[in-house]
N, C-alpha and C positions, 0 to 999 in steps of 0.2 A: 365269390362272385354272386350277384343275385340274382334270383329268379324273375323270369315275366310272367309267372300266374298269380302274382296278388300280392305279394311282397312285393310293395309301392316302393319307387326312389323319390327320397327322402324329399327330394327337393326340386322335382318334374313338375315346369307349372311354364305353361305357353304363352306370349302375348302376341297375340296379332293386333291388338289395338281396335280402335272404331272410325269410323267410315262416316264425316262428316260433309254434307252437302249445302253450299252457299248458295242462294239465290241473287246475292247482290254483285256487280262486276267489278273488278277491279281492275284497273293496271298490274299488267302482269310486271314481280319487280324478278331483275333478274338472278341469275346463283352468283356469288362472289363469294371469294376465298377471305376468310376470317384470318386478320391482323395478328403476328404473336410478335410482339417487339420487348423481350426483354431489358431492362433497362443494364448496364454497365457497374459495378461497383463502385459507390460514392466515392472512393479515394485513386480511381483510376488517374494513372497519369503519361504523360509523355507520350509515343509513340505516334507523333506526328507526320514522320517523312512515310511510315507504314499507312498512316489512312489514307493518307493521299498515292500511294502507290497503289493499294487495293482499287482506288476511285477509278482513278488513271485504267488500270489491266480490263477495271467491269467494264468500262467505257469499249474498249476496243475487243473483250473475249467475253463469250456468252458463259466461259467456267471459269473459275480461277480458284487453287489452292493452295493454300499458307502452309505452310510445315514449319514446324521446331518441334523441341525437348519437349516432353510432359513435363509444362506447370508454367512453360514458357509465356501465359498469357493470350495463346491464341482466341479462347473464348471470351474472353473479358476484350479482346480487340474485337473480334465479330460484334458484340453487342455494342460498343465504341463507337463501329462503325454504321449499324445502326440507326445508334438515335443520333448522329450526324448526320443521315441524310437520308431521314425518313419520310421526307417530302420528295424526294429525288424519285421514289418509287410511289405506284400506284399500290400495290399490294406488297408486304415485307411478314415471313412466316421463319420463325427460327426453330429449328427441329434438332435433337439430340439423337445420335444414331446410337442404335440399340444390337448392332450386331446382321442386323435384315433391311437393308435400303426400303425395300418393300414393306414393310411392316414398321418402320419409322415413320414414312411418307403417311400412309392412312391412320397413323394415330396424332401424326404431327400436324398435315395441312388437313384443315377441317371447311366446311363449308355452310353461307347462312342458311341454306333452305335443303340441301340434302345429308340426310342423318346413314352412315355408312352400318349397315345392320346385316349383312352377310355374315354367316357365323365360319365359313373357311374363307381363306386368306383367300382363294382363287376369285371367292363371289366375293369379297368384301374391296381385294384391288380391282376385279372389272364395276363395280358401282365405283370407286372412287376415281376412275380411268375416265366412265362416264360423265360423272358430275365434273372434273377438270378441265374437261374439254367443252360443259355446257359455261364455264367464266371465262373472262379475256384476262388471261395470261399474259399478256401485253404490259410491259414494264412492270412485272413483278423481278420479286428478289427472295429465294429461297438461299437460308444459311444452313448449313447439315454440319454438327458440329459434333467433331470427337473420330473421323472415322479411321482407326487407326488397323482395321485389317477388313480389306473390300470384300465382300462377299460376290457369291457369284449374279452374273447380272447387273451389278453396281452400275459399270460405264454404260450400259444400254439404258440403264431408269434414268439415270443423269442428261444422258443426249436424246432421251424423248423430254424432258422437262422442260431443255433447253429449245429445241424443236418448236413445242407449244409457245415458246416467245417468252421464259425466264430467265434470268443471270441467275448463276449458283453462286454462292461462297463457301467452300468446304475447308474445316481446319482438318489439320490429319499432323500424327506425327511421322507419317512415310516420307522421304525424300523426293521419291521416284514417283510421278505419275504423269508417264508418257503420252502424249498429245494434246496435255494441258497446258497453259500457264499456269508457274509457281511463281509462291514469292515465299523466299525465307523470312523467318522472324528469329532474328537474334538477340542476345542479351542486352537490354538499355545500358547508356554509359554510367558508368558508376558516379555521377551526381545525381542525375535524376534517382537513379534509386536508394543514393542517400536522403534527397526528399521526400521517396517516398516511403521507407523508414521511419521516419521523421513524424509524418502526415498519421501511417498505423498505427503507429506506437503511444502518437498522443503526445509527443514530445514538444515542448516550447524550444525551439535552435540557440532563442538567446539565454536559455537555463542552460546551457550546454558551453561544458568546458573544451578546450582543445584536444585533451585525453579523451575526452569523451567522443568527439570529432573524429579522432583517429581510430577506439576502439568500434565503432561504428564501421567505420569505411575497413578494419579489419575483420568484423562478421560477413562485409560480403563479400571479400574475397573466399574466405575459409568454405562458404557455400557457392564459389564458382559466379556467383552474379546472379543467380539462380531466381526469378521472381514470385515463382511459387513458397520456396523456401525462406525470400525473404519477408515475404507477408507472415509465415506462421513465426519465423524468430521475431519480428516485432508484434504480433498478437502474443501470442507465447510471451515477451519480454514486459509487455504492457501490464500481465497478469501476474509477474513475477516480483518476489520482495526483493530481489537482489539490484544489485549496482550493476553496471554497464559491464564493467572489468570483470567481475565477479562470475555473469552470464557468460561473457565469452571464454573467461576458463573452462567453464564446466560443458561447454559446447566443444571445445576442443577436444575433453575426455573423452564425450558422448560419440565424436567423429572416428577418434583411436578406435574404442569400443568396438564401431559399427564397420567400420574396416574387415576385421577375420570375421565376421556374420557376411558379408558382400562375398568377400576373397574366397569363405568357402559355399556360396552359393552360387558363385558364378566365377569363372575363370579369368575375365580380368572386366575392369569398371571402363575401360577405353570409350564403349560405346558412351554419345552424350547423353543418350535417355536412362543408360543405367548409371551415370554419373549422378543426375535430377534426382533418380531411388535412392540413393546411396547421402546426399546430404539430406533428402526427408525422414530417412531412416535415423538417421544421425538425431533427429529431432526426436525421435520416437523412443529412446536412452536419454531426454534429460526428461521429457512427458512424467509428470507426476501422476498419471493417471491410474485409476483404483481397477481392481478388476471388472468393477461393472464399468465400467468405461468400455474395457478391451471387447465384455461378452458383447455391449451394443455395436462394436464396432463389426465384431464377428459377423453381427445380424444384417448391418447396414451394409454392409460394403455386397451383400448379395442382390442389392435391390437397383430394378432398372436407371437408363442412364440420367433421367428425365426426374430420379426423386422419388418419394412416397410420399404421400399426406400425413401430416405428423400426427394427426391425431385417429389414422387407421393405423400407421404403423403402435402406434400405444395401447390400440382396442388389438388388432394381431396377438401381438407378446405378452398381453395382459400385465401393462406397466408399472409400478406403484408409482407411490407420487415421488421417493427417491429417485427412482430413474428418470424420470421425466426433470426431474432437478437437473440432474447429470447431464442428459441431452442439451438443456440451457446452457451451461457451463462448458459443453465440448462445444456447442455453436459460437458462445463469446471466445472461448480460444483459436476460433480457426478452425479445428477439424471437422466439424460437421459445417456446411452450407445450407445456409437455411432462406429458401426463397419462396414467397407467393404462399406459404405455409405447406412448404413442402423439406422434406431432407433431405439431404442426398452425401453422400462422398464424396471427393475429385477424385478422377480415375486413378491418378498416381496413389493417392492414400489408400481407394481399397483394392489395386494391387499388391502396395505391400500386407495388407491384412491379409491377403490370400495367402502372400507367400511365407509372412511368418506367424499367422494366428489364423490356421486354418480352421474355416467356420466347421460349428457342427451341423450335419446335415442325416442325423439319425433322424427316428418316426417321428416325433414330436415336431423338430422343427420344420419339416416336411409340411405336417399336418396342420402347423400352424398358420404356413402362411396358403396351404394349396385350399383350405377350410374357410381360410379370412375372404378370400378369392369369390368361392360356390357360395357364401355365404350372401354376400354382397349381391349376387346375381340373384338369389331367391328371393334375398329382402328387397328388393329394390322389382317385384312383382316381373323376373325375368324381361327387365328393358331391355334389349338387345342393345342399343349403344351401351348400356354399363356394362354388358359381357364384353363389348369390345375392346373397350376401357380396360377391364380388367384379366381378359386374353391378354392383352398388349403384355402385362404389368407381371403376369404367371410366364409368358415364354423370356421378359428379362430376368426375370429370378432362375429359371433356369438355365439359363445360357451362361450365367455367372458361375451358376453352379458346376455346369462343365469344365469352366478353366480349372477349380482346385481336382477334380478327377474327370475322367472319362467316364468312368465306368459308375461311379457314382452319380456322375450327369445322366445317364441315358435312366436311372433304375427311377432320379427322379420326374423324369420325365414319364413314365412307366405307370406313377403312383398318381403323379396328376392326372393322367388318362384315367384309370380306376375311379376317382373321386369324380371326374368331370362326370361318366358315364353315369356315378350312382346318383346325379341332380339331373339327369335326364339332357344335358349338354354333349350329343355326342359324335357331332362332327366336329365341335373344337377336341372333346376328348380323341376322336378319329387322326385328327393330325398334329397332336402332342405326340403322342403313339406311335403316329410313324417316324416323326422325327426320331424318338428316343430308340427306337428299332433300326433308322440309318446309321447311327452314331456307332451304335454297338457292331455292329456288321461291320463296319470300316475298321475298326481297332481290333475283333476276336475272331472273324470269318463269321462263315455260315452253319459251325456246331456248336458254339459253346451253347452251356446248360442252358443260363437264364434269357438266352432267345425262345427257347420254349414258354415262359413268362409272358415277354414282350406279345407274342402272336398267340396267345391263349386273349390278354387282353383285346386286342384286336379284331381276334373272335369274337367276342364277347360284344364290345361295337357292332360288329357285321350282323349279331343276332338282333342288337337292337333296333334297328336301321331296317328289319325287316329283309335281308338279303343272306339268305340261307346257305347260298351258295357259296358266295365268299367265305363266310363262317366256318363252311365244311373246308374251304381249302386253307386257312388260317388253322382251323385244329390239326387238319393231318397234315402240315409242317412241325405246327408243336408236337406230337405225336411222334413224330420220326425222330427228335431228337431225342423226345424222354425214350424213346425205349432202347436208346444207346447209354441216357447220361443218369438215367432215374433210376432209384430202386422202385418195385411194385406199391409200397407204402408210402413215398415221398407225398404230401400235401399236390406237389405238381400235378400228380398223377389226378389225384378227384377232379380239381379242377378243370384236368381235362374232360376228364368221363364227363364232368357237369354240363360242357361247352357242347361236344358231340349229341348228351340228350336234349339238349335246349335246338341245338339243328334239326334233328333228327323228328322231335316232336313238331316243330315250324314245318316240314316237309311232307307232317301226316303219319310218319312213320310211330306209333306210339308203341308196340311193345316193344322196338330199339331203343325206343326215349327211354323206356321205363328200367329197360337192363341194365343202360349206360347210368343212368340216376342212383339205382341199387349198389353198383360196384362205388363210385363216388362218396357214397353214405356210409358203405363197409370199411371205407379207408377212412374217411372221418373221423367214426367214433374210434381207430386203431389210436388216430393224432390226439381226439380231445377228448372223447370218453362219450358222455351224454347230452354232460349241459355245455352246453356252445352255440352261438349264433349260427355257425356254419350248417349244424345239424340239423336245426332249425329250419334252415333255406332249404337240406333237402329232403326233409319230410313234406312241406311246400309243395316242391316239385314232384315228387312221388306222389303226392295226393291232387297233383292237377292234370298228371296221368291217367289214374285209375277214373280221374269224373269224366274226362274224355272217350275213356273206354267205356261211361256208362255205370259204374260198379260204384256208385256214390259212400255204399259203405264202408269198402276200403280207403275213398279218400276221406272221406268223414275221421277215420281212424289216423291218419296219419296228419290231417290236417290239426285234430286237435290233441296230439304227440306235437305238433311246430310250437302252441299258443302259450304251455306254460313255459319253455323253455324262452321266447321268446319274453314273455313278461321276467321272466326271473332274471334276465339279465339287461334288459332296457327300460323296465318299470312298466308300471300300468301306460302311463299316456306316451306312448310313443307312436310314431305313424307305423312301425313295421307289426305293433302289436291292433292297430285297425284295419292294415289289412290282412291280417292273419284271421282277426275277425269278421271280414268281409270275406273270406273264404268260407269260412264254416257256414256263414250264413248262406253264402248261396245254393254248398253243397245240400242245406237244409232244404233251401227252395225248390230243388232237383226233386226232391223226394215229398214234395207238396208239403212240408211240416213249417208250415207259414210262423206259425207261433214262436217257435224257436229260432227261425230264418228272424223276424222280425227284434228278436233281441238280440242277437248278434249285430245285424245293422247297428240297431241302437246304441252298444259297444263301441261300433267303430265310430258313428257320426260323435257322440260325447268327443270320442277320445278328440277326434279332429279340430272339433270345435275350441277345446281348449287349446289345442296345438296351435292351430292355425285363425283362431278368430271366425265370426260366424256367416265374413263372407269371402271364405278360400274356396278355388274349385275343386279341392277334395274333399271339402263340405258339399260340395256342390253334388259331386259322387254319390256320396252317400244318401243326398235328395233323393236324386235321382232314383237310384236301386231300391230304396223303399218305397216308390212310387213305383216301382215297377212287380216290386212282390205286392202291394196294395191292390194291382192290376190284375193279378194274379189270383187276389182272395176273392176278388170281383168288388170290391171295395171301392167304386169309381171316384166318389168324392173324397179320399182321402189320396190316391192316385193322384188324381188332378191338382190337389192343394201342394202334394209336394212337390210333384213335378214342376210349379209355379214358382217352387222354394229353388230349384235348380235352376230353371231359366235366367232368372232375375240375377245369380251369382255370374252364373256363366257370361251374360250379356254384358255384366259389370266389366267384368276380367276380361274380357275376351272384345266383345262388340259383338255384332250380329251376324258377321260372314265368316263362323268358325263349327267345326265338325263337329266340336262336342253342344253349340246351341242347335243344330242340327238334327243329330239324333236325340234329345231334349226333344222337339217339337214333333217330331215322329213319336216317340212315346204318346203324348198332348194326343196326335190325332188317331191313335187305336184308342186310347182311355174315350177318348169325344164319340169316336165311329160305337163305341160298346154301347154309352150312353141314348145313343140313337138321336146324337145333334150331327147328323151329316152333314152341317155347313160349318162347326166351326171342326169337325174332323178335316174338312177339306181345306180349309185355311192352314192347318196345320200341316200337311200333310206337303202343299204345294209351297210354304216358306222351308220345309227340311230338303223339299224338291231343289231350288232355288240356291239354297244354300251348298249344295253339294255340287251344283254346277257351275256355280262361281268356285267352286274348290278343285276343279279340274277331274282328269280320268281316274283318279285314284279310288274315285267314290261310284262308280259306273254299277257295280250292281245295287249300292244303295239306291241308284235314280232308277234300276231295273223293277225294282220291290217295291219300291212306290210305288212307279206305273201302277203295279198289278194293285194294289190296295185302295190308288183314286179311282182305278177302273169300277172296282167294288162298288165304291161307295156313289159313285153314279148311277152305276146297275139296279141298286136297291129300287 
């Protein structure tokens, strides 16, 4: 876990954006809800008497839903139905459900003029509640496609939709859902999906013998009629050097085969949908496919219902160009679906991936996709719509990851909390966390060990979030358990101590912080000796103790015991080794040794600059603090120049109505008030004013402490 005294997260960087004022009027245009009308697959066919039933029920019932088998075609009919009568509707939004009615909805319908930037789900569905109810709703047409297990809430999101004046079309493969109109979708007659065999496969009819004829219309009996099944045998056959006769022996084998794999994974195939698994499976025995085929599939089939972008999923996994070969080749065969330049599965294919190539979900691939995620939100100057975006994109990865284990779902759930926290994300890290803490609770009670884990991170949250209290009751759950399930030495244990001093110190309490940080450290180096990051963090902490208490020496001593350990194992430029360096430096400035204060700074702002470019606001930091020990030498114009070097960042990054241009401008007006320009000390003095109370109560003594210093400066 990291510390809050100067060991920086990695990748904590705010946008509140800027504050643009028009002088010219315009007609106001009003919110509407953005178009998704996916088109149909170019070779779709048939299922006429079904569009016009669907038309018929939306006509008369504001819901109606379609059931069949997985792979029966229902989503290729929704899209069908669609661009059929896309004029029929004022607004048409097609959404893939992701496992959360609620959290398909706000990543699904989007709107022209409100951007949904809540980072928990509670703020992000009441702004998208809001914006829904500012469009007319009136002859829209919302599709939710996939939802094959309702979560809680579902019928109430569905009949507020409808309420606001939508028609649903919901595919599902459930049979049952009471109060609704259904309409089944059963198998086409076996002509149509002779032509349409025919159509995928590329085949001219009049090249085609009457054996040929026959051995056809007996590949689809053999898969039951199956439409899903019979698109990949005619991709799959298209791609094949074999004769017609030839494929259907060897699909025969492939069916024997895949029989005692069925028979002993399941008790019998009766049901229709494990019938659909059972002839795709059957495909998956004649698949010529190489092992890296299977590892991507392992990968892909983890990923939300809606796809990935193919060229983040290639930057994620770090692809060669072989793979990405492969990805083409599994596209033109069928198994991968490739739309809008995205990937995806069909549910049916990475079910069975789950069920007979179970992915791997050790640290690496964890880290790869939860990394590609924070990654995205840093580089992209923490947008808040990209975080949401890719919130959406991290809770379907894991949710997937829950169907192949329980207990492996909730741990990843656990890890993404940890990494969201360390980018400084941590109300979404707050409710990844909890989820992964319900999961676990519902499966193991309320002692197993690695609940103590779960509610250490959570603490951990609670410390960040500024809410001490929380925190402290978060540890002493964790705490209750470890001192049933831990040894004294377990890793658990420091982590604990660590969470308790991080409360304890937030509270004022400092030689509790400092006791609880000491035991923490003593178990440390039991686990990793000396050189370790971990140690690292609590020498950190131990020495933002001891400055608290005033004894700059001792933290001076343990601050720079953190700096080479830290360099020795992150390198010179890393941000954990600038603010390692901006610790020492300040402890220096405590003890008025400007000189050395000053080259530490200098330490860190390099390092940053390289990191981050020369206009990040941890650059901007670094301005700052040496404009404030430059204040300190009495150095006014070197204070003031960099101070200027800070503003200008922050202002960039941020706009002008944010807490860090704020205290930035307060600095400005003591460096001004020393110089003895009491007018622009006051300029300065009354925009940090200003700023803080457009920033609400949280800043109340900062507009306290003005007062008192424009008072001054009027006084003079």
């Amino acid at each position: 876990m990291s510390d809050n005294y100067g060991i920086s997260n990695s990748g904590e960087f705010n946008n509140y954006g800027s504050i643009s004022i028009s002088t010219t009027i315009h007609e106001e245009i009003p919110n509407t809800i953005i178009n998704k009308t996916p088109a149909p697959k170019h070779h779709f066919f048939g299922r006429q008497n079904e569009l016009v039933a669907i038309h018929k029920e939306l006509e008369n019932n504001d819901i109606v839903f379609i059931y069949g088998v997985g792979g029966i075609g229902k989503s290729e009919l929704s899209k069908k139905y669609i661009a059929e009568h896309k004029d029929d509707y004022q607004t048409i939004v097609f959404v893939s459900y992701n496992g959360d009615i609620i959290n398909t909805l706000i990543s699904g319908v989007q709107f022209s003029k409100t951007d949904i930037t809540g980072l928990t789900v509670k703020k992000r569905y009441k702004q998208w509640q809001s914006a829904l109810k500012s469009c007319d709703c009136s002859n829209g047409l919302i599709v939710i496609d996939g939802v094959d297990k309702k979560c809680s809430g579902f019928n109430q999101t569905i009949d507020f939709l409808a309420e606001l004046g939508f028609k649903l079309l919901i595919s599902s493969r459930i049979k049952s859902h009471s109060g609704y109109q259904t309409i089944e979708i059963k198998a086409e007659n076996s002509d149509k999906l002779y032509d349409f065999f025919i159509k995928t496969a590329e085949l001219n009819s009049a090249d085609l013998s009457a054996e040929d004829g026959n051995t056809i219309y007996s590949l689809l009996r053999l898969v039951d009629y199956h439409t899903m099944a019979i698109e990949l045998l005619a991709l799959q056959y298209k791609n094949s050097l074999k004769d017609l006769a030839a494929y259907y022996a060897d699909l025969q084998k492939g069916i024997d085969s895949a029989k005692e794999k069925v028979s002993f994974r399941k008790d019998s195939i009766d049901d229709a949908f494990e019938t659909a698994n059972y002839f795709i499976e059957a495909l998956f025995d004649l698949s010529e496919l190489d092992q890296q085929a299977i590892e991507l599939f392992k990968v892909l089939c983890l990923a939300p219902a809606e796809g990935i972008e193919i060229a983040h999923f290639v930057k994620a996994l770090k692809l060669d160009e072989d793979a990405i070969n492969t990805i083409n080749q599994l596209i033109n065969l069928g198994w991968i679906q490739g739309v809008d330049k995205k990937i995806k599965l069909h549910a049916i294919i990475a079910e069975l991936i789950l069920i007979n190539f179970t992915p791997s979900v050790d640290e690496d691939n964890q880290q790869h996709y939860i990394q590609f995620i924070v990654n995205n939100v840093e580089f992209r100057k923490a947008d808040y719509n990209q975080v949401s975006q890719y919130f959406d994109y991290l809770l379907g990865y894991v949710n997937k990851i829950e169907r192949i284990n329980d207990t492996v779902g909730s741990n990843v759930y656990t890890k993404a909390a940890s990494i969201l926290l360390e980018y400084g994300l941590y109300d979404l890290a707050l409710l990844v966390a909890q989820h992964g803490l319900d999961i676990f609770k519902n499966i193991y009670g309320e002692t197993a060990p690695y609940l103590a884990v779960i509610y250490d991170v959570i603490a951990s949250l609670y410390i960040k979030k500024d809410n001490s209290d929380r925190a402290l009751m978060y540890c002493k759950r964790a705490l209750a358990i470890i001192e049933k399930k831990y040894d004294e030495s377990d890793l658990e244990v420091a982590v604990n101590c660590s969470n308790f001093g991080l409360v304890y110190s937030a509270k004022g309490d400092i030689d509790k912080a400092l006791d609880y940080f000491k035991r923490s450290l003593a178990i440390l180096k039991s686990i990793y000796g000396e050189n370790h990051q971990s140690i690292a963090l609590a020498y950190n902490n131990i020495g933002a103790m001891y400055r608290k208490k005033g004894d700059t020496v001792e933290a001076l001593k343990y601050y720079e015991k953190a700096l080479p350990i830290t360099t020795s194992i992150l390198g010179k430029n890393h941000p954990d080794v600038a603010a390692s360096c901006n610790n020492i430096a300040i402890a220096y400035l405590d003890e008025s040794k400007f000189d050395k204060a000053l080259e530490y700074h200098g330490y860190a702002l390099e390092i940053r600059k390289k990191i981050y470019g020369e206009s990040h606001p941890y650059v901007a930091q670094s301005y700052r603090e040496i404009s404030w020990l430059y204040f300190r030498k009495k150095q006014l114009e070197q204070a003031l120049k960099n101070a200027q070097y800070a503003l200008d960042i922050y202002k960039s990054a941020y706009g002008e109505k944010h807490a860090e241009v704020g205290q930035t401008y307060l600095i400005m007006g003591l460096v001004c008030n020393n110089r003895a320009d009491t007018k622009q000390a006051l300029n300065y003095f009354n925009s940090a004013r200003q700023i803080y109370i457009d920033l609400g109560a949280a800043h109340q003594k900062d507009i306290e402490q003005l007062d008192i210093w424009i008072d001054e400066v009027n006084n003079k």
